[in-house]
Backbone as ProteinMPNN parsed JSONL, in Angstrom:
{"seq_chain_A": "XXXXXXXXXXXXXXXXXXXXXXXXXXXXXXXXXXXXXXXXXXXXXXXXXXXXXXXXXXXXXXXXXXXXXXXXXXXXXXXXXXXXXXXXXXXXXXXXXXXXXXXXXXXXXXXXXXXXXXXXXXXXXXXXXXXXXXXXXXXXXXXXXXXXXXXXXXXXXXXXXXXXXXXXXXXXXXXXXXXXXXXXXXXXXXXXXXXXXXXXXXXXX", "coords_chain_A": {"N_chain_A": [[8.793, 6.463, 19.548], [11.777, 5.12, 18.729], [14.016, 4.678, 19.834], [14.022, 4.581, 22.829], [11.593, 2.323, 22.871], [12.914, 0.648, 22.661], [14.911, 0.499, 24.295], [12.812, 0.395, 26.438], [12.33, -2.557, 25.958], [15.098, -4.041, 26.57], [15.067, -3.188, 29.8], [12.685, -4.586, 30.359], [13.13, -7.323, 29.478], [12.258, -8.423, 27.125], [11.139, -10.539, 24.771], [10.059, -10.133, 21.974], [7.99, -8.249, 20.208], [5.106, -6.58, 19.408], [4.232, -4.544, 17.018], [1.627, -2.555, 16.974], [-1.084, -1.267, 15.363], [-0.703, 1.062, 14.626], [2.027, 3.6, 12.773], [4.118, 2.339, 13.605], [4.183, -0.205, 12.631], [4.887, -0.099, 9.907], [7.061, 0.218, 9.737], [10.367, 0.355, 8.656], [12.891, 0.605, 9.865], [12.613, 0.107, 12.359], [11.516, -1.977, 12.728], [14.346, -3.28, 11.416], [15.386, -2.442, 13.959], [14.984, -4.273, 15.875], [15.601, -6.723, 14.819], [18.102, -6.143, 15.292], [18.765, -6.372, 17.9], [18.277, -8.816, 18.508], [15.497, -9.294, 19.331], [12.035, -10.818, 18.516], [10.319, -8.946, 16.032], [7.008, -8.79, 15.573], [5.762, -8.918, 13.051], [5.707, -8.22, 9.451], [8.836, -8.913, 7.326], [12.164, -6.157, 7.754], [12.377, -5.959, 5.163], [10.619, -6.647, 3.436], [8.665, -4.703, 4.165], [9.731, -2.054, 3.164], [9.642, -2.973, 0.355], [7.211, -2.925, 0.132], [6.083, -1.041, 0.962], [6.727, 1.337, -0.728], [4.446, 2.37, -3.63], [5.396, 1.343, -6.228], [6.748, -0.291, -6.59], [5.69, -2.31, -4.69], [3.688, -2.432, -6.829], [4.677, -3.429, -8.454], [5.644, -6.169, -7.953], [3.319, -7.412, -7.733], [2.058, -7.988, -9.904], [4.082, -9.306, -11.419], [3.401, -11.415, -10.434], [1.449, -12.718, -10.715], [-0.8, -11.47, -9.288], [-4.159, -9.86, -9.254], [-4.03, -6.47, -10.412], [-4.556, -2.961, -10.513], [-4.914, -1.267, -14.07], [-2.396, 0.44, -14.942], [0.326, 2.799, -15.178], [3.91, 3.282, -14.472], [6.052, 5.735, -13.364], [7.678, 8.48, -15.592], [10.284, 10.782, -16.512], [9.335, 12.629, -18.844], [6.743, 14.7, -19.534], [5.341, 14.111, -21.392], [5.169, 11.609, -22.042], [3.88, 10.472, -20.06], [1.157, 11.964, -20.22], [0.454, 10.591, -22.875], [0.623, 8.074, -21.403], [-1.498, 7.931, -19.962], [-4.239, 8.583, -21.751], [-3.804, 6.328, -23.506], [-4.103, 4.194, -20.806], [-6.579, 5.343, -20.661], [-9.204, 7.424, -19.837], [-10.907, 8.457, -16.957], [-7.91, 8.892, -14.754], [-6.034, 8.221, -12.128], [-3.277, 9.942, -10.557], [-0.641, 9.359, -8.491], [1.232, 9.448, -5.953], [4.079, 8.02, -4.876], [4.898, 7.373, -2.695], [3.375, 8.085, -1.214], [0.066, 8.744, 0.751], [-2.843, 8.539, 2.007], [-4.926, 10.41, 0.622], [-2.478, 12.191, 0.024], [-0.514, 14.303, -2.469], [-1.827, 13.2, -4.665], [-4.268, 13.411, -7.853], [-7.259, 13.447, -9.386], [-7.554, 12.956, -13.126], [-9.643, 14.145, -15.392], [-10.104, 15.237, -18.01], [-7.959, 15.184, -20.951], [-7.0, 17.814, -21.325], [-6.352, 18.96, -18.747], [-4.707, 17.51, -17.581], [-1.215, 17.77, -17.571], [-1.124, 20.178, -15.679], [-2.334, 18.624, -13.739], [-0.445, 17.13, -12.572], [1.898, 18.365, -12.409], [0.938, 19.46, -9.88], [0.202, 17.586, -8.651], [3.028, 15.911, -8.451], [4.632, 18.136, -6.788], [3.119, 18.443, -4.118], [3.518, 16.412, -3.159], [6.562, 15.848, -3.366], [6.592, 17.77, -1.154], [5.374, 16.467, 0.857], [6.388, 13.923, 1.22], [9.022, 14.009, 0.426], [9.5, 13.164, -1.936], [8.975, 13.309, -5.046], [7.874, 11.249, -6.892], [5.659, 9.873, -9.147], [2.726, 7.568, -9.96], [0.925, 6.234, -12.291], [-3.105, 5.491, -12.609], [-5.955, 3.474, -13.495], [-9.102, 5.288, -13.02], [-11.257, 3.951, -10.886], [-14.476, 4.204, -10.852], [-16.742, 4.518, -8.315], [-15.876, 2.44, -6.36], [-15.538, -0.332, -4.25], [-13.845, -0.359, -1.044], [-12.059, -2.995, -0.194], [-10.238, -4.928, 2.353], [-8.163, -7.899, 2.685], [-6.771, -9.185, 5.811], [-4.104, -10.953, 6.46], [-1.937, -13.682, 7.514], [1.424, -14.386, 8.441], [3.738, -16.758, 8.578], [7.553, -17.939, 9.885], [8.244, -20.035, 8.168], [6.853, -19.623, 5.65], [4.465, -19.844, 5.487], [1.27, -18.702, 4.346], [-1.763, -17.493, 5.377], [-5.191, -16.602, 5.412], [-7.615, -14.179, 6.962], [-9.957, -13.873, 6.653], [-12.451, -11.038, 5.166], [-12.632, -7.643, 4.987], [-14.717, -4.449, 4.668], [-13.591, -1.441, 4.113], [-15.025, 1.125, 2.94], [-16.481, 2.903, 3.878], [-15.227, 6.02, 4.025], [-13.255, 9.265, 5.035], [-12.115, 11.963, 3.13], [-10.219, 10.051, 2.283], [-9.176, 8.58, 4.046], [-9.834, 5.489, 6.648], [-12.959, 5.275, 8.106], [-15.125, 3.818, 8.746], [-15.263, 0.288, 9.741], [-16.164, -2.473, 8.19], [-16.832, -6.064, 9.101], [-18.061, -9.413, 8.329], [-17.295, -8.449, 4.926], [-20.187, -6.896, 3.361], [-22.492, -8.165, 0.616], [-20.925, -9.312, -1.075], [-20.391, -12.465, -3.306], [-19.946, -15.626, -3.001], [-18.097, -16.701, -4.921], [-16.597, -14.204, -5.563], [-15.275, -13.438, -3.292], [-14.146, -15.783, -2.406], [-12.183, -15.49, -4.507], [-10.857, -13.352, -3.845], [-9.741, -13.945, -1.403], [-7.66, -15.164, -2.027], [-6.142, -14.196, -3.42], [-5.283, -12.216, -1.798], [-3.405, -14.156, -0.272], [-1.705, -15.084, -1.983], [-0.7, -12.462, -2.849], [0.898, -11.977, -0.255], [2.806, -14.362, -0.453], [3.754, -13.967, -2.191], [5.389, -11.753, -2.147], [7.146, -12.981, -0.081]], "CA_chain_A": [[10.195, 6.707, 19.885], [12.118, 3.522, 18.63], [15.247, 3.792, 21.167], [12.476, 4.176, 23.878], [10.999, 1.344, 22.574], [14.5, -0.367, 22.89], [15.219, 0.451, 26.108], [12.181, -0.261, 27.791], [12.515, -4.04, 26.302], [15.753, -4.399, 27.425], [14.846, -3.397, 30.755], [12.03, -5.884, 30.616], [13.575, -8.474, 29.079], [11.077, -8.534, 26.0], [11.738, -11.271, 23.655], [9.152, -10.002, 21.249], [7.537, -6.804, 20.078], [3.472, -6.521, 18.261], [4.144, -2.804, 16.961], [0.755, -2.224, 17.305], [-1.72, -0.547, 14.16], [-0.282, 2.644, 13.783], [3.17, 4.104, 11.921], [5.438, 1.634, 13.527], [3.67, -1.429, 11.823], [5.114, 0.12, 8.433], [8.685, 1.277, 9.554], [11.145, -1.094, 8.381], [13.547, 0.833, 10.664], [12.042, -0.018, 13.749], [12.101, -4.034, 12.526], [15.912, -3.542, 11.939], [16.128, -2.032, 15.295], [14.443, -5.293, 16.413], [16.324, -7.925, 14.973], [19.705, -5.887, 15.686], [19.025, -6.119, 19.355], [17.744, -9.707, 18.942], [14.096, -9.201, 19.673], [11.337, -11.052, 17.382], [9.266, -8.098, 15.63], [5.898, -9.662, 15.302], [5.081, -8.26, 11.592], [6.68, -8.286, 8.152], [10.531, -8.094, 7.769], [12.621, -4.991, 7.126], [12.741, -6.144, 3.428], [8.997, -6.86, 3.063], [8.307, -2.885, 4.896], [10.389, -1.256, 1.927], [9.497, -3.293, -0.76], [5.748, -2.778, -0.054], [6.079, 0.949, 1.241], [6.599, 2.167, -2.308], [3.296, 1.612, -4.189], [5.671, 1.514, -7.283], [7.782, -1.739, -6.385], [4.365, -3.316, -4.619], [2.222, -3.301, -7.604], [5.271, -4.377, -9.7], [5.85, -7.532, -7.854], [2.234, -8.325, -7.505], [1.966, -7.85, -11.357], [5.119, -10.206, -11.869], [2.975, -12.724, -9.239], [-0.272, -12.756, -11.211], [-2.36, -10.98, -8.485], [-4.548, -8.84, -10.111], [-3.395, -4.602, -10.137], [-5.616, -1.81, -11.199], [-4.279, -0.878, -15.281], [-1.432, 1.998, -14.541], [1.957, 3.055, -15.581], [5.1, 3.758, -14.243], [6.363, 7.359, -13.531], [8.617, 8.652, -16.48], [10.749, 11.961, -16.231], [8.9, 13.084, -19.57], [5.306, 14.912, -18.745], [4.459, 14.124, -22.739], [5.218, 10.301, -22.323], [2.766, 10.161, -19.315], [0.14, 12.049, -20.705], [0.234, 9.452, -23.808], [0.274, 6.514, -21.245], [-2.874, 8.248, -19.589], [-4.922, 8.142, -23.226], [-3.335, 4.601, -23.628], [-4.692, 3.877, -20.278], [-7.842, 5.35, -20.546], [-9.758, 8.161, -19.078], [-10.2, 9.048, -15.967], [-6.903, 8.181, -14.165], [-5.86, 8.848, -11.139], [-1.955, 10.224, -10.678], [-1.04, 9.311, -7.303], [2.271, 9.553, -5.052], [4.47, 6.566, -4.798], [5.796, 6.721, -1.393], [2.557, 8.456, -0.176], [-0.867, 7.895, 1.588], [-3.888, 9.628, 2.828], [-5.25, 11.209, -0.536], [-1.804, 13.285, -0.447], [0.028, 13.956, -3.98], [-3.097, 12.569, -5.687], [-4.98, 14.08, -8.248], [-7.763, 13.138, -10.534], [-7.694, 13.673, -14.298], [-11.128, 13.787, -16.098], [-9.773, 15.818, -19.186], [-6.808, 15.589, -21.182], [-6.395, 18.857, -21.109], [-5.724, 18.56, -17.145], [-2.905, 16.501, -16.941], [0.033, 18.255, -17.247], [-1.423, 21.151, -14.182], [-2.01, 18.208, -12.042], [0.969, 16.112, -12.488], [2.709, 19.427, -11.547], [0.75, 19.731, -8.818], [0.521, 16.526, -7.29], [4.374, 16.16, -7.822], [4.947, 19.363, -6.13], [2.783, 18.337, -2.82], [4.367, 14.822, -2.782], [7.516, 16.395, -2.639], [6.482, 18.366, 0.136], [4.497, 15.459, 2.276], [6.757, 12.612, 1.365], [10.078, 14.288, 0.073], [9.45, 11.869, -2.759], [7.893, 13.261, -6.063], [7.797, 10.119, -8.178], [3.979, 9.128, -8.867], [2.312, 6.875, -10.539], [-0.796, 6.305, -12.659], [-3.984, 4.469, -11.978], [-7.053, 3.699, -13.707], [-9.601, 5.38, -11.675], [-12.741, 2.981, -10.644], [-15.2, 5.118, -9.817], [-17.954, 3.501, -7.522], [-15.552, 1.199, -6.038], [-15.436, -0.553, -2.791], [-12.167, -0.729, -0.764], [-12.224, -4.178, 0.735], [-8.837, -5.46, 2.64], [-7.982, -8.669, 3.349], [-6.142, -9.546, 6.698], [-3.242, -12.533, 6.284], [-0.718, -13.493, 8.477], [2.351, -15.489, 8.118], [4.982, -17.64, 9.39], [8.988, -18.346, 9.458], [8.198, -21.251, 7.334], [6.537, -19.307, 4.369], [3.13, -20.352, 5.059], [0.657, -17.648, 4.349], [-3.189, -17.86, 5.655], [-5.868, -15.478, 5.414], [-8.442, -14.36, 8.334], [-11.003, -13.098, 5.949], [-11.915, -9.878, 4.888], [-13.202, -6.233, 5.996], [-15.066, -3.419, 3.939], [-13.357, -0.269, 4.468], [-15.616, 1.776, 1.699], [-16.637, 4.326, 4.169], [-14.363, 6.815, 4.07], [-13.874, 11.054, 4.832], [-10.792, 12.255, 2.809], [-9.57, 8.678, 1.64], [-9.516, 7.987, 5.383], [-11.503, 4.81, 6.79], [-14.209, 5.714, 9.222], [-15.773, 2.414, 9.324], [-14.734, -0.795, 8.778], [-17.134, -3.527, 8.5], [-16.717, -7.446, 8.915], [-17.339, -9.589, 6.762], [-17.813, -6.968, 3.767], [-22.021, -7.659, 2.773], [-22.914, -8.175, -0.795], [-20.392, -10.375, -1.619], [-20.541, -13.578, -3.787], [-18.72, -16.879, -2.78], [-16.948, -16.436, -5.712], [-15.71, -13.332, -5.255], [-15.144, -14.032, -1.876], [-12.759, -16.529, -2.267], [-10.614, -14.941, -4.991], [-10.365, -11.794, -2.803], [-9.046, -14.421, -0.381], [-6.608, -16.134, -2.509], [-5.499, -13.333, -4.604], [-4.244, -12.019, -1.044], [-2.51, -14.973, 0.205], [-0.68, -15.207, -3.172], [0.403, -11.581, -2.286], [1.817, -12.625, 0.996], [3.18, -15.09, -1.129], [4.76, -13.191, -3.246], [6.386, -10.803, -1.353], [7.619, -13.076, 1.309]], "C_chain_A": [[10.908, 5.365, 19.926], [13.108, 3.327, 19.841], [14.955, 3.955, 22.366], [12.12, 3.203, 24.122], [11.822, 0.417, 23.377], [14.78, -0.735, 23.916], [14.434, -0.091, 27.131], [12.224, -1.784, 27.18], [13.513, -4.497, 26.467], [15.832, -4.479, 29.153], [13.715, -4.72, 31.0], [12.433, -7.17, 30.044], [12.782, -9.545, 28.087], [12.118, -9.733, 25.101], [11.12, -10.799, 22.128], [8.637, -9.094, 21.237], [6.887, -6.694, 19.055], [3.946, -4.575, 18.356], [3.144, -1.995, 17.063], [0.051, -1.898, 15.948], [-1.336, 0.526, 13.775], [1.592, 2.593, 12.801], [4.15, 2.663, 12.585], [5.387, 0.485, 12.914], [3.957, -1.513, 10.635], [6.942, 1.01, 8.46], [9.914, 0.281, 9.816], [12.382, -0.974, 9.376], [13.885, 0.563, 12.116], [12.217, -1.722, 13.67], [13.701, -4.302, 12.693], [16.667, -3.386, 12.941], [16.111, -3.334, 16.59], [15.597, -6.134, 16.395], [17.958, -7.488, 15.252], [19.883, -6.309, 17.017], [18.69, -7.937, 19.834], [16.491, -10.46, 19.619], [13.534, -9.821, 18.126], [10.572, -9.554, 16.793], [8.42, -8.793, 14.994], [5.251, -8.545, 13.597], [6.371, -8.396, 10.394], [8.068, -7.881, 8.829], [10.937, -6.938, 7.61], [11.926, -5.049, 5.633], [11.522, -6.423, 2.569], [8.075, -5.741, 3.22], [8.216, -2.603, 3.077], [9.733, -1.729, 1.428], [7.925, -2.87, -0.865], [5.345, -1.68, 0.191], [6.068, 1.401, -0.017], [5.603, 1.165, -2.736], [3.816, 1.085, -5.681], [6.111, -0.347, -7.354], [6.717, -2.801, -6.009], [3.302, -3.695, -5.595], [3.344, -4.069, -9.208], [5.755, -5.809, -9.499], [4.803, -8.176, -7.461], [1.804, -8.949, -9.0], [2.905, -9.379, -11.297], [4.222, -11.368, -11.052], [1.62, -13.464, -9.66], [-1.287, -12.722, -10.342], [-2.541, -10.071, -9.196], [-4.33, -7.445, -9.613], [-4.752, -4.062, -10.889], [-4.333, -1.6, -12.702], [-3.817, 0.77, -15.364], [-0.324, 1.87, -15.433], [2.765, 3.669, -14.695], [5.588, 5.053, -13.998], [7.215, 7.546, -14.727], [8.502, 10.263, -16.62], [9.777, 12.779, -17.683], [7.662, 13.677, -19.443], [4.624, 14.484, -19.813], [4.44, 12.673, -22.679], [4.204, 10.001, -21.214], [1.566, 10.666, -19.732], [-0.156, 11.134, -22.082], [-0.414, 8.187, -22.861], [-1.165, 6.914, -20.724], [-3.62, 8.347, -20.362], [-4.966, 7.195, -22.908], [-4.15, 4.149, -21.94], [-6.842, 3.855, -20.049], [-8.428, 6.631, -19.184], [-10.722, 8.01, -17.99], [-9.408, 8.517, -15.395], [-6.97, 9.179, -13.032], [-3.75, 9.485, -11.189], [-1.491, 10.525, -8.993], [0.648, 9.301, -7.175], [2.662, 8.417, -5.279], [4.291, 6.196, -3.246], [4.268, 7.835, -0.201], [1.23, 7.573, 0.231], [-2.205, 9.077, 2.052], [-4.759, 10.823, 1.674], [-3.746, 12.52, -0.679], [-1.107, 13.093, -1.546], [-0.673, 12.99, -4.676], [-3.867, 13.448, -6.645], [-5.717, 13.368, -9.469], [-7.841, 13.575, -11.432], [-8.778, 12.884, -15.016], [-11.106, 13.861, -17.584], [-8.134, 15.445, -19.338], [-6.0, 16.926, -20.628], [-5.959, 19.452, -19.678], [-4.611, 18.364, -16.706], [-1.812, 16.832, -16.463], [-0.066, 19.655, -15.546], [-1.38, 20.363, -13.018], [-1.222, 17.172, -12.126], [1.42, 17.42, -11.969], [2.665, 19.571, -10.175], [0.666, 18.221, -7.723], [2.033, 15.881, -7.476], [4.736, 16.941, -6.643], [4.535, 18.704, -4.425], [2.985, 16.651, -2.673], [5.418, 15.323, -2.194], [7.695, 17.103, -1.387], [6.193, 17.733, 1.11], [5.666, 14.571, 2.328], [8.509, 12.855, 1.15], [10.694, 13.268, -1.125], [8.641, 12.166, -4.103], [7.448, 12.427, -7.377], [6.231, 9.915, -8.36], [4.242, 8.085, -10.195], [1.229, 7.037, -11.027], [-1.55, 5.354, -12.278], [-5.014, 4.79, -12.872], [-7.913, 4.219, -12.577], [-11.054, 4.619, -11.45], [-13.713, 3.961, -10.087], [-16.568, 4.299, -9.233], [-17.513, 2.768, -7.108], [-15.815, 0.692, -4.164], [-13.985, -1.181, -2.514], [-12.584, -1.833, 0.534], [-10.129, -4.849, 0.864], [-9.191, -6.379, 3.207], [-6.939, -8.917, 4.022], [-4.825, -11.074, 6.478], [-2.192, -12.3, 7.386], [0.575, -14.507, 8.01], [3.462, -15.847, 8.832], [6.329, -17.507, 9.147], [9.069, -18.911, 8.487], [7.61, -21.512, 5.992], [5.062, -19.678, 4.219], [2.314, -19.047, 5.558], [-1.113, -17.982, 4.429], [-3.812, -16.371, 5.337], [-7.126, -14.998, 6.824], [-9.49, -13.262, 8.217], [-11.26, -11.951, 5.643], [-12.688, -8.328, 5.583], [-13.663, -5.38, 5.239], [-15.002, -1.978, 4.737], [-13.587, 1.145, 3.511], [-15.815, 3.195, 2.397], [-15.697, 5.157, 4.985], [-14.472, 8.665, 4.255], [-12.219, 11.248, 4.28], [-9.938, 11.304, 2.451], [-8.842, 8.489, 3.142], [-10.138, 7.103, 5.906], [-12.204, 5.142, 7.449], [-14.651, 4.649, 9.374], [-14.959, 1.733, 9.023], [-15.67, -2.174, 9.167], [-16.881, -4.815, 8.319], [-17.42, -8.375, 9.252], [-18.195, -8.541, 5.911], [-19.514, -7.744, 2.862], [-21.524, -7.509, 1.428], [-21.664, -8.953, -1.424], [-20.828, -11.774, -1.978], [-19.822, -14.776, -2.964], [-17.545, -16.466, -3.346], [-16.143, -15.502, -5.468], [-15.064, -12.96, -4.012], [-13.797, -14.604, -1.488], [-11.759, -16.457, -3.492], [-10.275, -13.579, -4.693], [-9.378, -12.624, -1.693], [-7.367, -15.277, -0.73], [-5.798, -15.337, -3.23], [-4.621, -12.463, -2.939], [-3.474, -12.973, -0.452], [-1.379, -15.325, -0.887], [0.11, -13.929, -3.202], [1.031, -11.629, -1.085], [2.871, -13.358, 0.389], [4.46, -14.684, -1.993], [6.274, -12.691, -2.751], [7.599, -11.494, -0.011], [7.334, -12.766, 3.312]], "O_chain_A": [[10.769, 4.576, 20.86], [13.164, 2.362, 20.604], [15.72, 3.405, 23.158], [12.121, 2.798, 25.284], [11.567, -0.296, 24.348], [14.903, -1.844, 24.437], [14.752, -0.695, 28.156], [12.128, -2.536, 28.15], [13.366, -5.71, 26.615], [16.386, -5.383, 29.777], [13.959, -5.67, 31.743], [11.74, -8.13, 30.38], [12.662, -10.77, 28.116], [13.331, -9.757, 24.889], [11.768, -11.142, 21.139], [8.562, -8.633, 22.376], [7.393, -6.665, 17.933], [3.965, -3.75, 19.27], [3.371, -0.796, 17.229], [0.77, -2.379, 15.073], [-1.577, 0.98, 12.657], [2.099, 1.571, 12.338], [4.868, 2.066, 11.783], [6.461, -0.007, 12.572], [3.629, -2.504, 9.981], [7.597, 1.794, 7.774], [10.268, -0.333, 10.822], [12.945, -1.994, 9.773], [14.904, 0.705, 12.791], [12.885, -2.462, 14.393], [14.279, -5.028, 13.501], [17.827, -3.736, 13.157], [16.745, -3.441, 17.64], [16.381, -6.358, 17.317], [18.864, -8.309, 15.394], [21.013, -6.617, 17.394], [18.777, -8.368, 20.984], [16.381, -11.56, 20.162], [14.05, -9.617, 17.027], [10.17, -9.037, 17.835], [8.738, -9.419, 13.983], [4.407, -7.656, 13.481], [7.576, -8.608, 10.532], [8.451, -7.24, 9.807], [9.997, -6.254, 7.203], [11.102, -4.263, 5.165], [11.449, -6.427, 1.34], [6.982, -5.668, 2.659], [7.366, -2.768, 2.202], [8.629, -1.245, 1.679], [7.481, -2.5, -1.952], [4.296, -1.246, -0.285], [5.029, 1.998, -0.298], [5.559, -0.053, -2.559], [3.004, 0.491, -6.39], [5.732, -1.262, -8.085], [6.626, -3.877, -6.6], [2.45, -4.582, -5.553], [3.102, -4.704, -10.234], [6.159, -6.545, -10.399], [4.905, -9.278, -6.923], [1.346, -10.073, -9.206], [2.325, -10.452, -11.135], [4.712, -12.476, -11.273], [0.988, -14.394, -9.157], [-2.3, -13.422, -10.326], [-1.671, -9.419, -9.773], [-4.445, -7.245, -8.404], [-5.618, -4.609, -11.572], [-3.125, -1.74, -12.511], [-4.419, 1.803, -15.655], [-0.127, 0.983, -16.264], [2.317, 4.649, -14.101], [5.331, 5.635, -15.052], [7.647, 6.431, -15.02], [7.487, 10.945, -16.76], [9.485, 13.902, -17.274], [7.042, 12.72, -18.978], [3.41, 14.349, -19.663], [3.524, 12.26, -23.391], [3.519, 9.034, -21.545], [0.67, 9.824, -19.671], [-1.371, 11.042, -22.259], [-1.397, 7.504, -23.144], [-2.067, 6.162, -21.093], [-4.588, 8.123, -19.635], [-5.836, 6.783, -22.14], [-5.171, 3.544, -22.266], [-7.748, 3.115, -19.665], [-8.115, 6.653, -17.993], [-11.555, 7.159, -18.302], [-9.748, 7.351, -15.195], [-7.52, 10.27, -12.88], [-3.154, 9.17, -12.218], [-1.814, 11.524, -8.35], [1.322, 9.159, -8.195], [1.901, 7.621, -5.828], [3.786, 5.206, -2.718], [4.253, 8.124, 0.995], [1.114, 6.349, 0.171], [-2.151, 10.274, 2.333], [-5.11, 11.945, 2.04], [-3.891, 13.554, -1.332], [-0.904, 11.924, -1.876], [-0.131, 12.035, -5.233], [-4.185, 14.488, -6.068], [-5.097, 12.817, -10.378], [-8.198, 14.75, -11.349], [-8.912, 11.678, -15.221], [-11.688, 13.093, -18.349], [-7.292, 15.388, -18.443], [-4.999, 17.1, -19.933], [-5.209, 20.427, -19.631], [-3.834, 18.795, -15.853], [-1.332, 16.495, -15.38], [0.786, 19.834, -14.676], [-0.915, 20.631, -11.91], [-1.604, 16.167, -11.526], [1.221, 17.485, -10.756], [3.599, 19.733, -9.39], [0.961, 17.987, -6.551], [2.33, 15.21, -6.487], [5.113, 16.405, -5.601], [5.435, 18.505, -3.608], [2.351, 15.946, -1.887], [5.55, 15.398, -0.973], [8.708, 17.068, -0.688], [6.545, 18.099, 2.232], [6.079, 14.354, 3.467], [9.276, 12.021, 1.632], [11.816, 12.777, -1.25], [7.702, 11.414, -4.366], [6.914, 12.769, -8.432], [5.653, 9.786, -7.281], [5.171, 7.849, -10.968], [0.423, 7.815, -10.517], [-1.078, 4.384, -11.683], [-5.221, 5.962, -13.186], [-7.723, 3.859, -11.416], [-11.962, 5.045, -12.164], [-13.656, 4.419, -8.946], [-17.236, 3.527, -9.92], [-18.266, 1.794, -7.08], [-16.185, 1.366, -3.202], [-13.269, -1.959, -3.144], [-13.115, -1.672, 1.633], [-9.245, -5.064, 0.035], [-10.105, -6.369, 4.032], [-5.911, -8.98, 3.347], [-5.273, -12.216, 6.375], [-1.757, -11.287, 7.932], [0.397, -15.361, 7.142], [4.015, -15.123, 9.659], [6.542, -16.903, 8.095], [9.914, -18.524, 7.68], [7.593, -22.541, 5.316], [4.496, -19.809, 3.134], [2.464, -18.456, 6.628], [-1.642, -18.677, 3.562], [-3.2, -15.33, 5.097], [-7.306, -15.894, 7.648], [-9.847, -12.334, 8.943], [-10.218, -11.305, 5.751], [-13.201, -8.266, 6.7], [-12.657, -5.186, 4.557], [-15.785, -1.482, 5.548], [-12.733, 2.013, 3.327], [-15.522, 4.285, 1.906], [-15.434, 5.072, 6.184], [-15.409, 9.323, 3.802], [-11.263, 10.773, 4.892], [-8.778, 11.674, 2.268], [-7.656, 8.174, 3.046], [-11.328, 7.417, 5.931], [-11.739, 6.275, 7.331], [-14.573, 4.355, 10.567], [-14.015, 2.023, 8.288], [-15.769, -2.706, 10.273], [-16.608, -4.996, 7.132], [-17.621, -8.471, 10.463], [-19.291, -8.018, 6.11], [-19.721, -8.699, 2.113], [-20.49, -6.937, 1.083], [-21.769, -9.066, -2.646], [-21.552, -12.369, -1.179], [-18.971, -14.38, -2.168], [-16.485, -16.071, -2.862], [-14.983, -15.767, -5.155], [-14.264, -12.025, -3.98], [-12.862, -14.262, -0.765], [-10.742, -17.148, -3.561], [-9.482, -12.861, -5.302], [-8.402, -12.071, -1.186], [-6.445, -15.724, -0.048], [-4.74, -15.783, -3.673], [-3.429, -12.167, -3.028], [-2.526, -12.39, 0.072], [-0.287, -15.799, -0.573], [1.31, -13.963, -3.478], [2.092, -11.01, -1.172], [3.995, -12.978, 0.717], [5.609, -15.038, -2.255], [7.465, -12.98, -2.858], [8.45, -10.921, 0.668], [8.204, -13.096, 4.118]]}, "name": "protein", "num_of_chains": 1, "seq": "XXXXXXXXXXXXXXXXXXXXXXXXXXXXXXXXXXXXXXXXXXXXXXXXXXXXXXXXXXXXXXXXXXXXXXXXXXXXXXXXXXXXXXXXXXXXXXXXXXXXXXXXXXXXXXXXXXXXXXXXXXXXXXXXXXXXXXXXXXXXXXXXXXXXXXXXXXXXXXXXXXXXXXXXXXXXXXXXXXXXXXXXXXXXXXXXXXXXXXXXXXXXX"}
């Protein structure tokens, strides 16, 4: 409840406000409610929320940044120009939500002959979760491991990292664990997992 929020740090006389891990850590609304009132919000700006809330705009200014993206395309109102870029990409893709999360408005395509049923359908239940049926494509990795790295950053544009976490085990594209530091890693790959996120910090501001 943001004007909750509000209220009780005006009564306390909060200079500062950690939104904590859940939904408010991603609601750019709640930042602008911050700096309107003159409170720090300890996390990204408004303008760093948005831009990275849509998966469409985040993997197009990581692209433009030369951090490495998974090989996707774009949404386009045509269902025949996406099933081309899905060929052109390469089989199996994934066809995922923009503005969603949580395996919703996702669907894997194994077959051509697929595509167009579940683009329908994971439009359709985007629109319904997110009120947002734009997607996107994705190569799909199968066997992968989902490793996030942690960064933080400053006023002053300086972006660190504070290593990383293997969040592979999952129920429903949910994490359930999360393990740190992620085993079976190289050096190498190690430290351009670490640098390839501080250059997205970087990026984005």
């Amino acid at each position: 409840n943001i004007s909750a929020l509000m209220s009780a740090a005006d009564v306390t006389g909060a200079e500062a406000i950690h939104p904590g891990y859940g939904f408010l850590s991603e609601n750019a609304d709640f930042a602008d409610a911050c700096a309107a009132a003159g409170i720090i919000f300890i996390g990204p700006s408004a303008d760093v929320i948005r831009k990275m809330g849509s998966k469409e705009s985040a993997k197009a200014i990581m692209a433009e940044s030369g951090v490495p993206v998974v090989p996707g395309a774009d949404d386009h109102p045509d269902p025949a120009v996406l099933k081309q870029r899905a060929q052109e990409i390469g089989l199996p893709v994934l066809i995922k939500a923009v503005a969603g999360g949580g395996g919703r408005g996702m669907r894997l395509v194994c077959s051509i002959d697929e595509f167009e049923n579940a683009l329908t359908s994971a439009r359709r239940e985007a629109g319904s979760a997110f009120g947002n049926e734009t997607v996107l494509l994705e190569k799909y990795i199968q066997q992968p491991r989902h490793i996030e790295v942690q960064i933080f950053g400053d006023s002053h544009g300086n972006v660190i990292h504070a290593f990383e976490r293997d969040c592979s085990t999952q129920r429903r594209y949910q994490k359930v664990i999360e393990e740190a530091p992620a085993a079976n890693l190289t050096d190498a790959q190690r430290t351009h997992l670490h640098s390839a996120a501080v250059k997205a910090g970087q990026a984005v501001g």
